[in-house]
C-alpha positions in Angstrom: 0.8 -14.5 -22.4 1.6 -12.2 -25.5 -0.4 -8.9 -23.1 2.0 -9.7 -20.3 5.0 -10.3 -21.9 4.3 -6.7 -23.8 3.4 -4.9 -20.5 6.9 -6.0 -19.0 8.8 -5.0 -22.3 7.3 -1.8 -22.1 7.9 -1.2 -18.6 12.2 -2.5 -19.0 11.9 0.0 -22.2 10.8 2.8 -19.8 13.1 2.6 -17.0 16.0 2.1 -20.3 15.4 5.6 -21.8 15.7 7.7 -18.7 17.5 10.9 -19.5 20.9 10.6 -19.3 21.7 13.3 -17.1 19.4 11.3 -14.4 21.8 8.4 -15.0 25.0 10.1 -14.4 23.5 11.5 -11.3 25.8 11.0 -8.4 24.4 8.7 -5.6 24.7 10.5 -2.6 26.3 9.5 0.3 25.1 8.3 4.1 27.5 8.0 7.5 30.9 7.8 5.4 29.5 6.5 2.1 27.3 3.5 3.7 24.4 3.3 2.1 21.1 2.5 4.1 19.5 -0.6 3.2 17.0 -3.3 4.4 19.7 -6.4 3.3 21.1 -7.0 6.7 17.7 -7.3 8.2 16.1 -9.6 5.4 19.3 -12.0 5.3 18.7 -12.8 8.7 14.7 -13.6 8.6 14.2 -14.7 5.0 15.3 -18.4 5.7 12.5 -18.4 8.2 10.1 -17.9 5.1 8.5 -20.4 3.6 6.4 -21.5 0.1 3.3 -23.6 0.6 2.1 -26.1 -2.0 -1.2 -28.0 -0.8 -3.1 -30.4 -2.8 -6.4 -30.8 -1.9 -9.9 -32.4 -2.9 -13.4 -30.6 -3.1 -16.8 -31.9 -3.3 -18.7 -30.6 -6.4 -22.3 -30.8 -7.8 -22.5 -30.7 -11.4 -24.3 -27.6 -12.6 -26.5 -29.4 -14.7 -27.6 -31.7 -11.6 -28.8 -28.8 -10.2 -31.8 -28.7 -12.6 -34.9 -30.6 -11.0 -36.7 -30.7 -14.5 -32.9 -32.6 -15.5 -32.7 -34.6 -12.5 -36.1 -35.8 -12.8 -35.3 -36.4 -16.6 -32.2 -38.6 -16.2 -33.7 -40.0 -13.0 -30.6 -38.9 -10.6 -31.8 -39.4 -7.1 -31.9 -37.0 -4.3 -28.1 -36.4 -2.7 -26.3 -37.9 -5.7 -24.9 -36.5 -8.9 -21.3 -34.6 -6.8 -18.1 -35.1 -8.4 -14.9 -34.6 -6.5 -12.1 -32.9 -8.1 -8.3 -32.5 -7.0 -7.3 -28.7 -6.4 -3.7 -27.2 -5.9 -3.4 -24.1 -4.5 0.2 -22.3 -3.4 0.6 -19.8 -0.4 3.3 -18.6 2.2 4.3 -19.2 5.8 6.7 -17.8 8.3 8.5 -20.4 10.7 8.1 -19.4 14.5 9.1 -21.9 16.3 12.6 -23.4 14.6 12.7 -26.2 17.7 9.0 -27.6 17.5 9.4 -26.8 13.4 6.0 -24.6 13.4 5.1 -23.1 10.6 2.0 -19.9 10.5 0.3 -19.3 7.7 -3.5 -18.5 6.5 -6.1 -20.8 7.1 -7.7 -20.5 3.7 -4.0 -21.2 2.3 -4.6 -25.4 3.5 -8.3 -25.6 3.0 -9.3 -28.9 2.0 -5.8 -30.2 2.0 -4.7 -34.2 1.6 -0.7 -33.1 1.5 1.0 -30.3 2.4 4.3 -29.5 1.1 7.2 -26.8 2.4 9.8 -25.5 0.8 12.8 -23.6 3.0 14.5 -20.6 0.8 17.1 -23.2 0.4 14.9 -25.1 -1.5 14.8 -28.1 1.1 11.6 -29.6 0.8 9.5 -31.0 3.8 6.1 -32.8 3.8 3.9 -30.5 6.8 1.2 -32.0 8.8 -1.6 -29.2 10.0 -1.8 -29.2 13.1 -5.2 -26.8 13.4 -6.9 -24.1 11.4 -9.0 -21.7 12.9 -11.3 -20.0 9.9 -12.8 -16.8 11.9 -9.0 -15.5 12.1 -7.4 -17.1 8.6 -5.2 -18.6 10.8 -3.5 -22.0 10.3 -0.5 -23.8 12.3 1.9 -26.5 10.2 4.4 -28.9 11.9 7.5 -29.5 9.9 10.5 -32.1 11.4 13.7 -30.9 11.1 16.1 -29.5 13.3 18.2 -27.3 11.1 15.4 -24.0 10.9 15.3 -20.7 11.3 12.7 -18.9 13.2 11.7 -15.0 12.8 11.1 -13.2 16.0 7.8 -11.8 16.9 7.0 -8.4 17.3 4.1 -6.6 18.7 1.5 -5.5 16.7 0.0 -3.3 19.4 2.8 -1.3 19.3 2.3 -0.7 15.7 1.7 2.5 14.5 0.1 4.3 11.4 2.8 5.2 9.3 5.7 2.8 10.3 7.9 1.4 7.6 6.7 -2.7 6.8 8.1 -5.2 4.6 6.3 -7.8 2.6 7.7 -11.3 2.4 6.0 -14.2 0.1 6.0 -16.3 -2.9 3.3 -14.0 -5.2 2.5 -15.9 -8.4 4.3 -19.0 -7.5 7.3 -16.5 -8.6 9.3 -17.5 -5.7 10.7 -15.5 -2.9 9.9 -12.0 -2.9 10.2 -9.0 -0.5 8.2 -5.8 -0.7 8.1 -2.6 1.3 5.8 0.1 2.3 4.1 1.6 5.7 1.2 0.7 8.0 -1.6 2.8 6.0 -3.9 2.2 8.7 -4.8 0.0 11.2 -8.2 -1.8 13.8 -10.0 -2.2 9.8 -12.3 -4.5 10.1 -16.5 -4.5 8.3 -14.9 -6.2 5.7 -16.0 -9.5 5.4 -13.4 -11.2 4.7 -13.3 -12.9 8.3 -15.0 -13.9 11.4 -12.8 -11.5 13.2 -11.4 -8.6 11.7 -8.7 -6.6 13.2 -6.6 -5.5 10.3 -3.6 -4.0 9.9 -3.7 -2.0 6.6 -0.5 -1.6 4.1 0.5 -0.4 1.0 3.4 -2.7 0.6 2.5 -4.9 -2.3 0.5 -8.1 -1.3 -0.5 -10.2 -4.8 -1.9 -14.0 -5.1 0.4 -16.2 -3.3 1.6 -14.0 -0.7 -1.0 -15.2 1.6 0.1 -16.4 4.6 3.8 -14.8 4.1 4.9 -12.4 7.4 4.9 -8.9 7.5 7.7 -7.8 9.6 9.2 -4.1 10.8 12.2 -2.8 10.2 13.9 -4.6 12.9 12.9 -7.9 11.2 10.0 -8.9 13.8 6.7 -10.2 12.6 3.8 -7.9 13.2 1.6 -9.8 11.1 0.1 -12.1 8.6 0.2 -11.1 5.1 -4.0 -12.5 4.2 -6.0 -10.6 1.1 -5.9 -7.5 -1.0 -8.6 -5.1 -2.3 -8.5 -5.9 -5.9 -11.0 -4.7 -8.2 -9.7 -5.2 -11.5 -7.8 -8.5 -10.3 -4.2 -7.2 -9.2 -2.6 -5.1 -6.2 -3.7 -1.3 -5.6 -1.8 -0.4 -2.9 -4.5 -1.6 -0.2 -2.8 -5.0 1.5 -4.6 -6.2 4.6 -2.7 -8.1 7.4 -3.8 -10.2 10.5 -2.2 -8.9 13.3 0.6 -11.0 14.9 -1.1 -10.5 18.7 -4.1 -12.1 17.3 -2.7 -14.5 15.5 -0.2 -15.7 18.3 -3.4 -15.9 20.5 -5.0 -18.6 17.9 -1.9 -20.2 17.4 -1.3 -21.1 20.7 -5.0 -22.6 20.8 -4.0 -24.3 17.6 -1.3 -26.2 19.1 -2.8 -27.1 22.6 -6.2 -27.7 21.3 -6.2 -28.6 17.7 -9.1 -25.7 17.3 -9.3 -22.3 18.5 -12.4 -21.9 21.8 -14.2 -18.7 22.3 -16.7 -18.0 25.3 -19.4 -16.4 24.5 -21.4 -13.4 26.8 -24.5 -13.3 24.9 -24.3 -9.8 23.3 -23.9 -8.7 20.1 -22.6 -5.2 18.6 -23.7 -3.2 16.4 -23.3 0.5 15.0 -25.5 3.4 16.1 -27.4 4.4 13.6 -29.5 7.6 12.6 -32.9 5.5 12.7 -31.8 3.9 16.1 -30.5 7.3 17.6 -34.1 8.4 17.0 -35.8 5.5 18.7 -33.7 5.6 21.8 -33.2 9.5 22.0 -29.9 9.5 22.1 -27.9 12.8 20.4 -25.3 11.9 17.8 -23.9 8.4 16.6 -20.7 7.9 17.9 -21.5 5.4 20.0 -22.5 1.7 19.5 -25.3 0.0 20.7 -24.8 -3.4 23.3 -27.7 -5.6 22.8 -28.7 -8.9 24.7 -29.8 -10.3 21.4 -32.4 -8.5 20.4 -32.9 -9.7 16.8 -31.4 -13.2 17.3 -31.3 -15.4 19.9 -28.1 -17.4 18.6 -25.4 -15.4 20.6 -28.4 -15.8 23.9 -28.8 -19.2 23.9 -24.8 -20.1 23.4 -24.2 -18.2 26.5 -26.7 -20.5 27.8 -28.9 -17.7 29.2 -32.1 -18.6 31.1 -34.8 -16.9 29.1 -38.4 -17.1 29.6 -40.7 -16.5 26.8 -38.0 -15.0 24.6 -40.4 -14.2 21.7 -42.9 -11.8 23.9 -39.8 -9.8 25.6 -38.1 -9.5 21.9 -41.3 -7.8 20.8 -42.0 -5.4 23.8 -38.1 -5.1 23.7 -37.9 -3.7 19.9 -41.2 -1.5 20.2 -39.7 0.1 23.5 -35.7 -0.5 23.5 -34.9 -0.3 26.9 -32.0 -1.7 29.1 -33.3 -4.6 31.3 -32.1 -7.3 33.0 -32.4 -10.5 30.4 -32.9 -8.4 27.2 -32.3 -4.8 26.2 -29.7 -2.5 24.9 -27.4 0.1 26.3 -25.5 2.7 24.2 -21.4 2.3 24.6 -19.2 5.3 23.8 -16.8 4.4 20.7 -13.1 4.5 21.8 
């Protein structure tokens, strides 16, 4: 406590002793003396942001337990020696529907959850049922009951560009409402693994603990995307915020809400990067391309497609001596867009 107090009176001693001459610079002036600012735009969408408190249990072994030599000592039997603890955890949303009283957030957010509870910026409090979670895309849908909400619009995060202004809104640190700003730094990351589907959209507007979940909207006060996780290494925000994007999330959501779970077909093939040693085996010039595969290493993504496959072992061999495209097993080479 003493290291963080310190570090914010050294920052509010900073910004105190600034040269005086930078003080008693004149502020200059925009369209007749009107400042620009983001106000307008957050006053109408920051009612439609919401904090997240979820209490949940977990299912623990005891570290000890763990031990065969101690289990064998104490004479715990197989399957027992778990404890269950109660966890709290606190997050963001962003109302989208203010009729049906839907609230988005991140899946992770209301893992393990027995009671969800919202708080409007107006510090009405509502107990949220979850109405679905989808893990692969961190997405999860809440249903609040009231009829007194306000919704922010949705944008398109297709249309998103690298370098368009962003803003941040969340409840970082539990601190309350807070908005940050920044640009789209970069956008499609994914080879992260953080989630099943990756599709970021890439910010440095600041993102810290608690923001998750929270929308990140343009500058016309549309939401273009799900505030999720950071790149931390030493713990706190460096500038590199990752968002889901709002097209993707809308597409669970709506699964969410019809289904109660998010359903994905499946065509059998996986992807995978072209590399050097694979160039080489299939002769092909350069890696910029991406190799399609009828699941040549596993069989998983095969046999959910429910693909007839005889002998699968004996075509896998011949197939990863002499890659080849065939029909049932093989690989083709895709051009990276």
């Amino acid at each position: 406590m003493k290291r963080l107090l310190s570090a914010l009176v050294l920052v509010g001693g900073v910004a105190g002793v600034a040269p005086a001459v930078l003080a008693a610079a004149p502020i200059p002036e925009f369209n007749g003396g009107v400042l620009p600012s983001l106000a307008p735009m957050l006053s109408t969408i920051t009612p439609g942001v919401v904090n997240i408190a979820v209490k949940g249990r977990v299912r623990e072994q005891n570290p000890l337990l763990q031990d065969p030599f101690f289990r064998r000592f104490f004479n715990v039997p197989q399957g027992q020696g778990y404890e269950e603890r109660e966890t709290q955890a606190t997050g963001s949303g962003v109302i989208v529907d203010a009729a049906q009283g839907y609230v988005l957030t991140n899946a992770h957010v209301v893992e393990n959850e027995t009671s969800i509870t919202v708080t409007t910026k107006d510090n009405r409090k509502f107990a949220a049922k979850l109405v679905g979670r989808d893990a692969d895309t961190d997405v999860a849908v809440l249903k609040i009951n009231d009829g007194k909400l306000t919704a922010v619009p949705f944008g398109d995060s297709d249309k998103l560009q690298v370098g368009d202004f962003v803003v941040a809104i969340g409840n970082p640190f539990g601190l309350g409402q807070t908005v940050t700003s920044g640009i789209v730094s970069a956008l499609g990351r994914s080879g992260l693994g953080i989630e099943g589907y990756e599709d970021f959209i890439q910010t440095d507007a600041s993102i810290n603990p608690g923001n998750s979940g929270g929308p990140l909207v343009d500058l016309r006060g549309n939401l273009v995307g799900i505030n999720t996780a950071i790149l931390a290494p030493g713990g706190g925000n460096i500038g590199i915020g990752f968002a889901v994007p709002i097209n993707m999330a809308r597409r669970a959501m709506d699964q969410l809400i019809r289904y109660g779970e998010v359903k994905r077909g499946r065509i059998g093939i996986a992807i995978q990067d072209l590399t050097p040693d694979l160039a080489q085996a299939m002769k092909e010039h350069g890696t910029r391309q991406a190799v399609a595969s009828l699941a040549l290493v596993e069989l998983l993504p095969r046999r959910a497609a429910q693909f007839g496959i005889i002998d699968p072992v004996e075509r896998e061999q011949r197939a990863l001596h002499a890659p080849q495209f065939a029909q049932g097993g093989g690989e083709a080479v895709l051009p990276r867009m």
